[in-house]
N, C-alpha and C positions, 0 to 999 in steps of 0.2 A: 504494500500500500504506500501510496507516494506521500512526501511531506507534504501536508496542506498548510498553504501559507495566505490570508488575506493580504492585500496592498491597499490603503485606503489613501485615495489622491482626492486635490480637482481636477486632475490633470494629466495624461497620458497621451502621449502621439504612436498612433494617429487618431486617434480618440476625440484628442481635445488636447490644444495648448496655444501656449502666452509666450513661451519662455522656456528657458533650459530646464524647469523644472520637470515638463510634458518630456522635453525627451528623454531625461535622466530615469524619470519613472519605466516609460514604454521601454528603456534602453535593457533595463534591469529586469523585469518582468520576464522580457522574450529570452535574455541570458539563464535568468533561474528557469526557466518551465523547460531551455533545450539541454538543460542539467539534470532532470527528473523529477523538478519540485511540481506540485499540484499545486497553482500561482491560480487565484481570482484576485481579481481587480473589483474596489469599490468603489464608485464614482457618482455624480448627479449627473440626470438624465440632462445634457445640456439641448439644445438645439440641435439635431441631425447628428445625434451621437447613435442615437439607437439601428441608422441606417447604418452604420458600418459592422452592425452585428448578424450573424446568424444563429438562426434557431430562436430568434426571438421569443421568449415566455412571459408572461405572470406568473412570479411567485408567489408574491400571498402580499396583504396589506397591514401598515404598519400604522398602527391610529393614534400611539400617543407620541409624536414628534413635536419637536419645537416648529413653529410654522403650521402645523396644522398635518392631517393625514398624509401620509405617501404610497406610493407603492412599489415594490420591487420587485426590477423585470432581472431573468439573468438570458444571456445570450453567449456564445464564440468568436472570440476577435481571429480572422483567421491571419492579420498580418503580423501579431502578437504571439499567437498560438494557444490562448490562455481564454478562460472562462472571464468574464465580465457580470459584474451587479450593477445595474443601475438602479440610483433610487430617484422617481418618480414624483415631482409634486412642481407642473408646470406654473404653479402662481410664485414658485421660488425658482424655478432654474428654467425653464421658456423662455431666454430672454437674447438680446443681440449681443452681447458681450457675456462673459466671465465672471466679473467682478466690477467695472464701471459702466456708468451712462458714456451715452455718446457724447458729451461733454469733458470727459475721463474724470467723475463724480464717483468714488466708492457708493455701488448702492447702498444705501442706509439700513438693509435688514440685511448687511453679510453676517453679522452676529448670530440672528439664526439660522440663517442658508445652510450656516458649517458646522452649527450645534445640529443641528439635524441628519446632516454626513456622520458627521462621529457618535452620533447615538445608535444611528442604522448600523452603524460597525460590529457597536457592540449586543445590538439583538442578534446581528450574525453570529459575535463570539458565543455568547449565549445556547443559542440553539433555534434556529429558525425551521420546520417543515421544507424539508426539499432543495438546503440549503448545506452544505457542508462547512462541520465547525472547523475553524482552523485550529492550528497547534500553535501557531506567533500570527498577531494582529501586527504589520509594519504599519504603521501613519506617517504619512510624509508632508513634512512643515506646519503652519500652524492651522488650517483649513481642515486639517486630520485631528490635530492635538489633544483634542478632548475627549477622541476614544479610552482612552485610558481611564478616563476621570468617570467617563462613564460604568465605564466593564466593573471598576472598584466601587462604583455605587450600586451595580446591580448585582454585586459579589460575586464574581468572575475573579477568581481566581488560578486555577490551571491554565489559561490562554495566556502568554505571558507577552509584553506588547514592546515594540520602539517604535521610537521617533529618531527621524530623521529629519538634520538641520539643514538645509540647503539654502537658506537664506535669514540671519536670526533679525537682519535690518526689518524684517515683512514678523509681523509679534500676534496679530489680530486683537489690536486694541479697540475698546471701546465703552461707551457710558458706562455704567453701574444701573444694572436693571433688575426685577424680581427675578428669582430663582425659579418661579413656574414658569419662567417666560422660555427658559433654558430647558426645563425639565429637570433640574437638578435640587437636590435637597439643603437648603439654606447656609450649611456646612461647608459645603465647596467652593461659598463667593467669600472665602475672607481670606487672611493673610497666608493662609496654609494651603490655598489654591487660587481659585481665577483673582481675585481683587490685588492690585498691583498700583498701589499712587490714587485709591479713590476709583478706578475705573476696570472692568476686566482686561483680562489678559491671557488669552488662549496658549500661546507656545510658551508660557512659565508655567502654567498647569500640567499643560503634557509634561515639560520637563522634569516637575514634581511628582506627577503619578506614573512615568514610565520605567519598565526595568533595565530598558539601555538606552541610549543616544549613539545615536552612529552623527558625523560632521563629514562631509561632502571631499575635507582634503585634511592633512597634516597640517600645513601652516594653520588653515583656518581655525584650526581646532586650538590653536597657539592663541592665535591672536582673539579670537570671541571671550578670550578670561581675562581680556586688556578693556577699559573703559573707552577704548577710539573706537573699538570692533563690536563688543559686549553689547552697544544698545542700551544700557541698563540692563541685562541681564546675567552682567559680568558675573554678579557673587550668588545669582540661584546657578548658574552656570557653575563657578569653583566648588559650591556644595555637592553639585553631583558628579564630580569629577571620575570619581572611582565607576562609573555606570559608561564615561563616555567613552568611543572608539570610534577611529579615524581612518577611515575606509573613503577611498579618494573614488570618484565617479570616473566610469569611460563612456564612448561614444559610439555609437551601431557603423561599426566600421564597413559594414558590407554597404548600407545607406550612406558615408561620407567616402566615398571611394573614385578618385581620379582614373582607376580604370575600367571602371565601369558604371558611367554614373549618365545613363540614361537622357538628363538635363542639358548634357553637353554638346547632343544630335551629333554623336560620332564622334567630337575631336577631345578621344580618352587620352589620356598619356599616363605614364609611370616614374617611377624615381632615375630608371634609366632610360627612360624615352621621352622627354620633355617637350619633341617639336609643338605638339599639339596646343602645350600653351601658350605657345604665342599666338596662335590661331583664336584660341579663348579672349585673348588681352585683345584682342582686334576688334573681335565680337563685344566684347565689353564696354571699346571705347565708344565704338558703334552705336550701343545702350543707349549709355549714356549724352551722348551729342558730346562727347570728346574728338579731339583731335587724332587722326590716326597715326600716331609714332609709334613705332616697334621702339625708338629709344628712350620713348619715356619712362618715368618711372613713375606707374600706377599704384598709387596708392589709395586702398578703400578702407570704408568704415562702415562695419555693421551692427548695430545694435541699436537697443532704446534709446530714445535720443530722452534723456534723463539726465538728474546733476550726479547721480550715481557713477553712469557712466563715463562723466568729465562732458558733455559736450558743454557747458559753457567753457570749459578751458580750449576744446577744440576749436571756438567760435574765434578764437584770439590766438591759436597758435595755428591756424590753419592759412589764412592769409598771410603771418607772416614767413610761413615756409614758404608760399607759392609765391610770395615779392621776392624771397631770397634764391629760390631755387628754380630756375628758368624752362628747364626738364621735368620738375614733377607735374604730377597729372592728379586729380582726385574726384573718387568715386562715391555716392553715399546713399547706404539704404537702410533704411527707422522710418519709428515713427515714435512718438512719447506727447511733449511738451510742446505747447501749442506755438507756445515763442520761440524756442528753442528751433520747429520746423520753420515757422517763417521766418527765421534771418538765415540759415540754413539758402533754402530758396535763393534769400537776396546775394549769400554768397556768391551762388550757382549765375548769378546773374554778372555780377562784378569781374567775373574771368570765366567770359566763354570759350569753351573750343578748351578749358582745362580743370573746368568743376561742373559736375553735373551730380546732382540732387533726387533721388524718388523718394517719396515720402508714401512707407506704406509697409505689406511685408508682402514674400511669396517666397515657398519654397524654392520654387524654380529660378527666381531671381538670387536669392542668396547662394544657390551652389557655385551659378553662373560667377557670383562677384568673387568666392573663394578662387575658381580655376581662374580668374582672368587677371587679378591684382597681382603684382610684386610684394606689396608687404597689405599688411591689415594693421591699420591702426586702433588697438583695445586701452582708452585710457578708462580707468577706473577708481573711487576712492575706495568699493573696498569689493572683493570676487570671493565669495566661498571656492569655484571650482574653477571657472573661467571656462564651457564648451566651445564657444567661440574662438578664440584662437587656436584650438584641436581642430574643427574644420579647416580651418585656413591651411594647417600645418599638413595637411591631408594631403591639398593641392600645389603643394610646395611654394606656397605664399606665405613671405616670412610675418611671423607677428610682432609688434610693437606696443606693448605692452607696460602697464604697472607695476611693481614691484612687491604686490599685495593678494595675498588669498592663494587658491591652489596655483596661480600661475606663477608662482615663485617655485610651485614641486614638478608642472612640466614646462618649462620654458627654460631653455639654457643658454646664456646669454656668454659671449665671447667676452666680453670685459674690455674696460674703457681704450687700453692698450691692443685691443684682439693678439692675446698670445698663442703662439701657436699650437700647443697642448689644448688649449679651450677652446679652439677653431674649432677641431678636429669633432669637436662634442656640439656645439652650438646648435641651438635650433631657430634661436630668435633673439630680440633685444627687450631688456625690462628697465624701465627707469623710475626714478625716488621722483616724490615731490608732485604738483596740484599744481603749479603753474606752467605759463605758458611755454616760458622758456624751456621748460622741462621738457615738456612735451614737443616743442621744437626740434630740440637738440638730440631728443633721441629719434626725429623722423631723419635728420640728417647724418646722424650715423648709419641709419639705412642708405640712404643714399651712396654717401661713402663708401662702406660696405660692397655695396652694388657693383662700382667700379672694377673690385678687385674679381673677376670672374669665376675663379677657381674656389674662393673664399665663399662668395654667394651662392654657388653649384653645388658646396659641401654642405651649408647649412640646409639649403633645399632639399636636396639626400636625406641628411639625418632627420629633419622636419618630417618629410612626408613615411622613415620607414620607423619612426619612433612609436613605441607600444605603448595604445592610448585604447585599446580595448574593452570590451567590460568581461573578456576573458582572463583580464587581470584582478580585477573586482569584485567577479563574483564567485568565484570562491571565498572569499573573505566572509562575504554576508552567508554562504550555505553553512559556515562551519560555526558564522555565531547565531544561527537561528536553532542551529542544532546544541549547541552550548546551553541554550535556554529550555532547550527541549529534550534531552538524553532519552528521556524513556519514550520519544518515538521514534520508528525506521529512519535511517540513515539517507541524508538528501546525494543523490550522486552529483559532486561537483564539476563545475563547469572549471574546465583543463586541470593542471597535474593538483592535486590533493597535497598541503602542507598539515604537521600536526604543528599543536597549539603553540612550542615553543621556538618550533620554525615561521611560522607567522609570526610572534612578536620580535624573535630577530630580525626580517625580513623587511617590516616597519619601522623598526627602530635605525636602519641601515640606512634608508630615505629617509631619514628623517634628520639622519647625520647626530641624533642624539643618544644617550645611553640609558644607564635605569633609570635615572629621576623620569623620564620622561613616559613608564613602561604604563599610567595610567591611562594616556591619553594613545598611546601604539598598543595594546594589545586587542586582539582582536576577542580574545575571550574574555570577558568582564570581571571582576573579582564578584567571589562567593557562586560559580559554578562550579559546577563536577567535573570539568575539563581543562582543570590547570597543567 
């Protein structure tokens, strides 16, 4: 009998997604279930999510939710391979967006939308008709969070739960409301659960009522117990420290794949066969109403155009690169902040024929922007994992990058000198600091860089043949889902099987630290049966 494991998101691609989250999820799912684990997914019925399933059913209906009755359908993702639960209550999740009005307004009842997700989690854990109980509930971010809170209110205890941080900036704050309005017992809204400063707060709860935390990379896991990174949630954070484990996310490499990536209409290329990108950069400039130079250097940028992600530093280091730099070219596709898109635009206007602007997303647009750019510009104040510069690096488009979050654990940056021992290794550039000039000077170390051919050819190599799989990762999660679970059948792990003390070596190696550091690298938590 296979390990059953729920997933509790908003969020799975191709399901539904915003953001790195949707693929991290989808990314992991389809790794554990072609490992042998029995993986359902729990999710809200969003808008034409339930068209991507088969075998559509009703389950059975769930009448005491916050928000009023639901129902739950389950179906088969077959790009997944994994069972699906949707939960059902279109006057909560029927809507155009995810999470905002078209204004980009948090809807005002997300408080219950996700108290509702995570109560449905936990009638799953519970025991539902028709419905298989899991042996570990995983909830991911704080949209999930309060499975836990739940399971222990409805005394659940054999299901043993985590949470996973992949953003602790996103907390799920909000008013101070009744406890009926949530479905919970008056007990849970004070200082020993949701109430945090006078108002709730979803991912402190989960963090308080879950038996692990897993953190999205190493670094980040470092830096969320610092008050820059923390949120405020630095010191429920260091209380649970002995629970956390730092299990770094990969990317569905068969989906970011320059040789075979369908979006490209044929001009695939590989780490040893590169003509085709130039073919891509051609087509890009094309895109974009660029200029067509094979010798420029294209440089794009993709992401939420958000202050997270620096575009207001981009907004001031981007023209002054392209006054300085006669050759560069730049590409760009978001969308986020309303201001942020229209000066953006006014850019795009200010140098034509060498800034071109879409504001919006598409899959098929973003593959196109990784195969066709020279470098990817990712400024950021703070990355739990960074996906984004992992595609880029796919397509042998070097990243440019922050200094902050997982992308300090895969980006390997030649140093200020480019020695030739850290050539050799390089993948990309990371740089310190939130202003402009920063960010300048590291697009033109790119540039630089670029010049020396062979230098720029090695990075591209190592970039696109660097292990960024979630064949790396999920093992990690099979063997702590089984940590929490011993007395059920053994999950068969996706690629070679480590035991417990070769995974915390392992981690601790990447991480370049030693014991002090074994609470936040081991992958088996203290107080299991698999030390």
């Amino acid at each position: 009998m296979a390990f059953e494991l729920l997933m509790v998101t908003s969020e799975a691609w191709p399901l539904a997604k915003t953001g790195g989250l949707g693929d991290a999820v989808g990314g992991l799912a389809k790794a554990l279930r072609s490992g042998g684990a029995g993986v359902t997914i729990l999710m809200p019925a969003w808008r034409g999510t339930q068209d991507q399933l088969a075998g559509m059913h009703r389950v059975t209906e769930l009448p005491g939710l916050p928000g009023g009755p639901a129902e739950l359908y389950a179906g088969y993702c077959p790009a997944l391979g994994c069972r699906v639960l949707l939960l059902r209550n279109d006057a909560l999740y029927d809507r155009d967006s995810l999470y905002v009005t078209p204004e980009g307004d948090e809807y005002d009842d997300n408080a219950v939308r996700f108290a509702a997700l995570s109560m449905a989690a936990a009638y799953v854990a519970q025991g539902l008709p028709g419905v298989t109980v899991p042996a570990v509930v995983h909830a991911h971010d704080w949209h999930a969070a309060l499975a836990s809170v739940y399971m222990h209110q409805f005394g659940v205890q054999d299901i043993k739960t985590i949470l996973t941080l992949h953003n602790v900036a996103f907390q799920g704050v909000y008013p101070m409301m009744p406890a009926e309005q949530l479905g919970l017992y008056p007990e849970y809204l004070t200082a020993d659960g949701l109430e945090y400063w006078g108002k709730l707060n979803f991912l402190k709860a989960g963090l308080l009522y879950s038996d692990c935390i897993t953190v999205v990379s190493h670094n980040y896991a470092r830096e969320i117990l610092t008050p820059r990174f923390g949120c405020g949630l630095e010191s429920v954070l260091a209380a649970r420290i002995d629970k956390m484990v730092a299990i770094p996310n990969g990317i569905d490499t068969m989906l970011w794949n320059a040789g075979r990536d369908t979006y490209l209409h044929g001009k695939t290329f590989t780490a040893d066969r590169l003509e085709n990108k130039v073919a891509c950069k051609t087509a890009l400039q094309k895109a974009y109403g660029l200029d067509a130079d094979r010798g420029a250097f294209l440089l794009a940028m993709g992401s939420r155009l958000t202050e997270q992600k620096m575009v207001d530093v981009a907004l001031q280091a981007l023209p002054q690169a392209l006054d300085a730099m006669p050759k560069l070219q730049v590409c760009i596709l978001g969308q986020g902040e309303r201001r942020a898109e229209r000066e953006l635009v006014q850019l795009a206007q200010r140098y034509p024929g060498r800034c071109g602007v879409y504001i919006g997303y598409s899959e098929a647009r973003a593959h196109r922007l990784h195969a066709g750019a020279d470098a990817l510009l990712h400024g950021s104040r703070f990355e739990p994992f960074g996906l984004t510069p992992l595609y880029a690096m796919r397509y042998g488009t070097i990243p440019i990058a922050s200094r902050v979050g997982g992308m300090v654990d895969t980006i390997v940056d030649p140093g200020l000198v480019a020695e030739t021992n850290r050539l050799y290794r390089a993948t990309g550039i990371l740089f310190d600091g939130e202003a402009a000039e920063d960010m300048r000077s590291a697009i033109e170390r790119a540039v630089t860089l670029r010049q020396r051919p062979l230098v720029w050819r090695t990075m591209q190599r190592n970039a696109m043949l660097a292990p960024m799989g979630w064949e790396q990762s999920a093992p990690l999660y099979s063997q702590l889902y089984q940590s929490l679970r011993p007395d059920v059948a053994p999950i068969e792990a996706v690629g070679p099987r480590l035991q417990p003390r070769e995974v915390r070596r392992n981690l601790q190696r990447r991480n370049g630290r030693g014991r002090a550091a074994s609470s936040l690298d081991a992958v088996v938590p203290a107080g299991t049966s698999v030390a």
